[in-house]
LUMTI-368457 format. One record per residue: residue number from 1; chain; z negated, y, x of N, C-alpha, C in turn. Coordinates in Angstrom, 1 decimal, decimal comma. Layout:
N
NUM / A / Z / Y / X / Z / Y / X / Z / Y / X
...
***
This chain:
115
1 / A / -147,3 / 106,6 / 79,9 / -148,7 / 106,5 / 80,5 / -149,0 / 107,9 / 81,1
2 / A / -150,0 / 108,8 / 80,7 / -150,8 / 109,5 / 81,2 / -150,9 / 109,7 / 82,2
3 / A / -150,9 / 111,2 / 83,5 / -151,4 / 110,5 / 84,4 / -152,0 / 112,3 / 84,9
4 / A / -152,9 / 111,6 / 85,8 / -154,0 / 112,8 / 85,7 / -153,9 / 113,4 / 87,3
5 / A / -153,6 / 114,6 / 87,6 / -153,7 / 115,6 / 88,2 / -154,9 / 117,0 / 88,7
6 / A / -155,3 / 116,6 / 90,1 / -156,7 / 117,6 / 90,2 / -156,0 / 118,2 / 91,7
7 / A / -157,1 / 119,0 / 91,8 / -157,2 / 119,7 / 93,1 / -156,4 / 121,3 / 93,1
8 / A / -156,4 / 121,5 / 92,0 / -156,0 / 123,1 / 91,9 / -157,1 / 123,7 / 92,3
9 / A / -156,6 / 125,2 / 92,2 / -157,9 / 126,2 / 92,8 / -157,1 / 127,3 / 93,0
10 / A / -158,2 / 128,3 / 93,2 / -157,8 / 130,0 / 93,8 / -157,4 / 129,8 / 95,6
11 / A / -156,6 / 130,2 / 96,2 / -156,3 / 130,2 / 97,2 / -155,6 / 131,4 / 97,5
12 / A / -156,0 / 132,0 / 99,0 / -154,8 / 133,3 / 99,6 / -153,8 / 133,0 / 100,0
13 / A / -152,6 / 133,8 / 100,1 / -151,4 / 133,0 / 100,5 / -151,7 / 133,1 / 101,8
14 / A / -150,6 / 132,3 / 102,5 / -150,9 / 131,7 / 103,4 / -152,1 / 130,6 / 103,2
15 / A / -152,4 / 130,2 / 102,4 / -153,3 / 129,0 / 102,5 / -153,0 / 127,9 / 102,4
16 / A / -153,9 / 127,1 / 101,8 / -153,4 / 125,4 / 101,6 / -154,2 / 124,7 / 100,3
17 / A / -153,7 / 123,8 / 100,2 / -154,2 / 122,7 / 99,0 / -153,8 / 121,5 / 99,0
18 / A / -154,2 / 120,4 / 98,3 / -153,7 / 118,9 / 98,4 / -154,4 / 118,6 / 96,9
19 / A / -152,9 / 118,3 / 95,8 / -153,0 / 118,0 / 94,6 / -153,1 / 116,2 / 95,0
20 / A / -153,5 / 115,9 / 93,7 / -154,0 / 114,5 / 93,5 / -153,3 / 113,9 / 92,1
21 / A / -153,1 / 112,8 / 92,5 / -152,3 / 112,0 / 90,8 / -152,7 / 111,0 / 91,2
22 / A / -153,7 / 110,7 / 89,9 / -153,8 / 109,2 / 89,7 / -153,3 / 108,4 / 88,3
23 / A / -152,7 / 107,4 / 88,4 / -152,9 / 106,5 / 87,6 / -153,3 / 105,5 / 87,1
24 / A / -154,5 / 105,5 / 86,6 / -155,5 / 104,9 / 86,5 / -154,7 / 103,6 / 85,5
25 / A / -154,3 / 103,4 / 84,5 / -154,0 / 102,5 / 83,6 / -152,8 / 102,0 / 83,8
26 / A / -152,3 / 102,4 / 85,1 / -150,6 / 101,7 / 85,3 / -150,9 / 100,6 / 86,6
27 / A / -150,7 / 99,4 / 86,1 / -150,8 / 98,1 / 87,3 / -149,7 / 98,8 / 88,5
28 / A / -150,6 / 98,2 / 89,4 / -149,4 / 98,4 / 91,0 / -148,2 / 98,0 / 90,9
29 / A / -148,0 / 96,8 / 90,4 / -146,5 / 96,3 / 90,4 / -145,5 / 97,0 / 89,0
30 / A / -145,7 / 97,7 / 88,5 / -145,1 / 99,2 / 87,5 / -145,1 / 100,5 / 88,3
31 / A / -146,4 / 100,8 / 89,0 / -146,2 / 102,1 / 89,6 / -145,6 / 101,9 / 90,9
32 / A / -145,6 / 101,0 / 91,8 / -144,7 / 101,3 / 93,1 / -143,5 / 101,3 / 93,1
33 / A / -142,7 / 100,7 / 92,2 / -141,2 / 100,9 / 92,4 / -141,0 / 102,6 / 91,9
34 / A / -141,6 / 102,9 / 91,0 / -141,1 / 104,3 / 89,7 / -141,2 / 105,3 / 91,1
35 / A / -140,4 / 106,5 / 90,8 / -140,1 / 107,5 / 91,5 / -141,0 / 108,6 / 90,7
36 / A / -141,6 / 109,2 / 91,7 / -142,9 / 110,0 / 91,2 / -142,8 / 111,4 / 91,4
37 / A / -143,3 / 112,1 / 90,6 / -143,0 / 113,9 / 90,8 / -143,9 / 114,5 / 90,4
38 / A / -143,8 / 115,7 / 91,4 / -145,2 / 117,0 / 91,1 / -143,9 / 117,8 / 90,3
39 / A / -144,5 / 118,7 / 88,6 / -143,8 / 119,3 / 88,4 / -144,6 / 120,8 / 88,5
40 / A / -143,8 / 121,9 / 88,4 / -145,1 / 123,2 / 87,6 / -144,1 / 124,1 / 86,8
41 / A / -145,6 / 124,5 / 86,3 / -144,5 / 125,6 / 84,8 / -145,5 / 126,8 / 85,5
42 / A / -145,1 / 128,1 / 85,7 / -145,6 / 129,3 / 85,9 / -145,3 / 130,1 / 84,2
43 / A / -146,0 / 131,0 / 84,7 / -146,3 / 131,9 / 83,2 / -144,8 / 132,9 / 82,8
44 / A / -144,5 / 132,2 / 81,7 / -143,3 / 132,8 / 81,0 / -142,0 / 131,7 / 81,7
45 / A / -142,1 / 130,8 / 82,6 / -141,0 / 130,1 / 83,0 / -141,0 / 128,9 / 82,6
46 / A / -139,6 / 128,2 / 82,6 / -140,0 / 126,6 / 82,5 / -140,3 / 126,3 / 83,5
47 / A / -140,5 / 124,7 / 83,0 / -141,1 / 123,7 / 84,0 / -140,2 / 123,4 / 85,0
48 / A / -140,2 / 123,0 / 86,0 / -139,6 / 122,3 / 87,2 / -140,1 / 121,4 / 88,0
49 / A / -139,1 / 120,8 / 88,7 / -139,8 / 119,9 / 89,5 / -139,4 / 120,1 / 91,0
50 / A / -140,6 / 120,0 / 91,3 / -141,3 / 120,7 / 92,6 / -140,7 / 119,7 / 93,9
51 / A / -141,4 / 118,0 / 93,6 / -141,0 / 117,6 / 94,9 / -141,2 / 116,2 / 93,9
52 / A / -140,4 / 115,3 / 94,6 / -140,2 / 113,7 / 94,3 / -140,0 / 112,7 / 95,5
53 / A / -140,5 / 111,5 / 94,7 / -140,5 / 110,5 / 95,7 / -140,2 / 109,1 / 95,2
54 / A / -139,1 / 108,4 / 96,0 / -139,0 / 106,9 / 95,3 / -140,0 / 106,1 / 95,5
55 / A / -139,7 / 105,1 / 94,8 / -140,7 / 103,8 / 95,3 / -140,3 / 103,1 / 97,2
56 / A / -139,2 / 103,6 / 97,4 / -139,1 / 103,6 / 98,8 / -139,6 / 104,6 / 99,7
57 / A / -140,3 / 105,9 / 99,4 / -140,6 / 106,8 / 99,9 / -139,4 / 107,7 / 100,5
58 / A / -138,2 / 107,8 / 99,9 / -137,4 / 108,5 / 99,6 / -138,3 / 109,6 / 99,2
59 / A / -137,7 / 110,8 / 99,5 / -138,5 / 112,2 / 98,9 / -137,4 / 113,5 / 99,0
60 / A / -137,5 / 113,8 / 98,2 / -136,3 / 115,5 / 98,3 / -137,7 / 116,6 / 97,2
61 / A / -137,0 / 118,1 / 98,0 / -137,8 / 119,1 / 97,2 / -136,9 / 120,2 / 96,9
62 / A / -137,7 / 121,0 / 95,8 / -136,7 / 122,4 / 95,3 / -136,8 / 123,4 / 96,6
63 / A / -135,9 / 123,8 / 96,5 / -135,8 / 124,6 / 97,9 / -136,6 / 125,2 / 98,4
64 / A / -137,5 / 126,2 / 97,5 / -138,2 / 127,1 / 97,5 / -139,3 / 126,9 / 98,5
65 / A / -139,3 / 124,6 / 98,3 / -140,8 / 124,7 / 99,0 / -140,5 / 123,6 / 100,0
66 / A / -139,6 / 123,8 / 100,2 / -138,9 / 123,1 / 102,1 / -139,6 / 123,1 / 102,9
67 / A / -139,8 / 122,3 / 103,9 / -140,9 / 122,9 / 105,2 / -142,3 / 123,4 / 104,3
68 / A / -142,8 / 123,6 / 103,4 / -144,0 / 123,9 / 102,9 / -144,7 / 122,8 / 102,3
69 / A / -144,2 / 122,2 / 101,8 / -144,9 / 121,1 / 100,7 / -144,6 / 119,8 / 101,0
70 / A / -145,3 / 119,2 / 100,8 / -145,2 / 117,2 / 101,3 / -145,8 / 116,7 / 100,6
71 / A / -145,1 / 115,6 / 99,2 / -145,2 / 114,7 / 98,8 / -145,4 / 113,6 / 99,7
72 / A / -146,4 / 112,6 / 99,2 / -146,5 / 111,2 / 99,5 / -147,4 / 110,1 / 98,4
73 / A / -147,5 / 109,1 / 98,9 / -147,9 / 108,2 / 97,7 / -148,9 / 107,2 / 98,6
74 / A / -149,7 / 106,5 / 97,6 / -150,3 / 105,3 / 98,3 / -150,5 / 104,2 / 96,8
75 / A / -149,8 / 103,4 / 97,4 / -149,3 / 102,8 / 95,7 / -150,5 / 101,6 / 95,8
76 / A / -151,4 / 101,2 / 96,6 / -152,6 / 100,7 / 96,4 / -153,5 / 101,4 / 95,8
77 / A / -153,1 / 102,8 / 95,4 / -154,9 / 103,3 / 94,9 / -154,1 / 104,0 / 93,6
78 / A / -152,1 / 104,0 / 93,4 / -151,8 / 104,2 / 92,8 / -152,1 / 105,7 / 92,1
79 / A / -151,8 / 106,1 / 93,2 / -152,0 / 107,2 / 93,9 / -150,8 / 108,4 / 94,2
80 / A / -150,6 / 109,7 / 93,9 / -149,3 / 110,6 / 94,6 / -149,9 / 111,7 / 95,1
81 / A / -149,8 / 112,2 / 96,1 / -150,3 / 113,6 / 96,6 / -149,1 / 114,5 / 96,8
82 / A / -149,4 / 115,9 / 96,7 / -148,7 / 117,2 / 97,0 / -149,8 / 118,2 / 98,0
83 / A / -149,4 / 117,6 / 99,5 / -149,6 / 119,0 / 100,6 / -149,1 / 120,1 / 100,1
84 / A / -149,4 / 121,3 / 100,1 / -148,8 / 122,6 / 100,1 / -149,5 / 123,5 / 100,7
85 / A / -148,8 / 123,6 / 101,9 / -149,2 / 124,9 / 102,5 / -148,6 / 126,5 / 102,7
86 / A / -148,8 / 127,1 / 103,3 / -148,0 / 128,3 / 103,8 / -147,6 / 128,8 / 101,9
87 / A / -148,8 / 128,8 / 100,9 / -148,5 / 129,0 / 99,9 / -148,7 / 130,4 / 99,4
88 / A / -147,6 / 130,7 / 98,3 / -147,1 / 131,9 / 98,5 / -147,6 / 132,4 / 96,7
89 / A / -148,0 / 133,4 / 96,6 / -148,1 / 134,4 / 95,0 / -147,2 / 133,5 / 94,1
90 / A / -145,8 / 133,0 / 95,0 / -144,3 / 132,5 / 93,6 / -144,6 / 131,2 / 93,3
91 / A / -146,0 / 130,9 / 94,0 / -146,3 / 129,2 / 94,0 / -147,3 / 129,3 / 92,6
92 / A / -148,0 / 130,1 / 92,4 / -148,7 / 130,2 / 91,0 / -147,9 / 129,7 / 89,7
93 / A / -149,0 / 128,7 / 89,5 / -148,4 / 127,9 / 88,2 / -149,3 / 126,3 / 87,7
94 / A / -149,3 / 126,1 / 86,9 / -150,1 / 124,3 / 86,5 / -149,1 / 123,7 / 87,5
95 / A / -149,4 / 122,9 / 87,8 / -148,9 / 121,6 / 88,7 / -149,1 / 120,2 / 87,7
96 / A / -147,9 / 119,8 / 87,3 / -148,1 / 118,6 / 87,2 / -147,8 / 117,2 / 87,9
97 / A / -148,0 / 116,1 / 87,2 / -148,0 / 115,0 / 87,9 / -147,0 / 114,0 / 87,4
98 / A / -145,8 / 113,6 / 87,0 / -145,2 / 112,7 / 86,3 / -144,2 / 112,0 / 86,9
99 / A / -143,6 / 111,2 / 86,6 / -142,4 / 110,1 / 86,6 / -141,2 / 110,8 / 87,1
100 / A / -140,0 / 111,0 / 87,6 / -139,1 / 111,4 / 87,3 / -137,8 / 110,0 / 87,2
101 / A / -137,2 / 110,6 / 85,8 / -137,2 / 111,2 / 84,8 / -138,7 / 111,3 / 84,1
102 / A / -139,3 / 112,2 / 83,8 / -140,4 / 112,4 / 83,1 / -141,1 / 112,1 / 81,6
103 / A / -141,8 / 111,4 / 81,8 / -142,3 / 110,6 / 80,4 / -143,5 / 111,5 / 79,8
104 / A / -144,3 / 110,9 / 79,3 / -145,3 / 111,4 / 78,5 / -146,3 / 112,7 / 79,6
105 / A / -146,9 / 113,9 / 79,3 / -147,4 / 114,6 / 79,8 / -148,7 / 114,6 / 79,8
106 / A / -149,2 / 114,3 / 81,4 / -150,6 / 114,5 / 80,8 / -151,1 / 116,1 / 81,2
107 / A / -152,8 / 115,8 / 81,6 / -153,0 / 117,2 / 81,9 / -152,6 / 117,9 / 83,1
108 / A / -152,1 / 119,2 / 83,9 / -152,5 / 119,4 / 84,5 / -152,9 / 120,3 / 86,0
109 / A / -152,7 / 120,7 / 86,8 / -154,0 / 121,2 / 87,3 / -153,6 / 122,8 / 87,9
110 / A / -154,6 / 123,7 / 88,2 / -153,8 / 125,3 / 88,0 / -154,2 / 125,3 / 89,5
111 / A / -152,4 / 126,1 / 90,0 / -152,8 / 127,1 / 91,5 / -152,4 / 128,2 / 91,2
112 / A / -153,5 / 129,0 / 91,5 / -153,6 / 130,4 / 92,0 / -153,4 / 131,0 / 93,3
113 / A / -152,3 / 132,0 / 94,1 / -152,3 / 132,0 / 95,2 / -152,3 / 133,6 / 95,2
114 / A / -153,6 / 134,2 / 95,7 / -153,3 / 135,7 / 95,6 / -152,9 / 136,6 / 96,9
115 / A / -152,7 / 137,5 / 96,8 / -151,4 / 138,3 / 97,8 / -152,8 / 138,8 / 98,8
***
């Protein structure tokens, strides 16, 4: 299942953003148990994954963005968000939206953070 990711944009560092994941074609009772992840791929690097969250709201992140970034979910609108603030030039990259373990890719969305 597809799942779509918005809310990118040009930002200064030091700034802020709130990415969005919806899953539009996944019933509630499939998407609230699954464990959900923001990933991003920056230019010339692989992908990674940024920050995750169980269907219990269990959450762990890559270190990089400790204290900066907050995953959360609202499994009524079927729904995942990524706060990120205090964001930095090393934060540049697509952001995606997917499963972890990670399934099918959909689109998704670009932060730019300039110095």
């Amino acid at each position: 299942v597809q799942l779509q990711a918005s809310g990118g944009g040009l930002v200064q560092a030091g700034g802020s953003l709130r990415l969005s994941c919806r899953a539009p074609r996944m019933i509630t009772s499939v998407f609230s148990p699954l464990t959900m992840g923001w990933y991003r791929q920056a230019p010339g690097k692989q992908r990674e994954l940024v920050a995750a969250i169980t269907g219990a709201r269990n959450t762990n992140y890559l270190d990089s963005v400790k204290g900066r970034f907050t995953i959360s979910r609202d499994n009524s609108q079927k729904k995942v968000y990524l706060q990120m603030t205090s964001l930095e030039p090393e934060d540049t990259a697509v952001y995606y939206c997917n499963t972890d373990p990670p399934g099918q890719w959909g689109k998704g969305t670009l932060v730019t953070v300039s110095s």
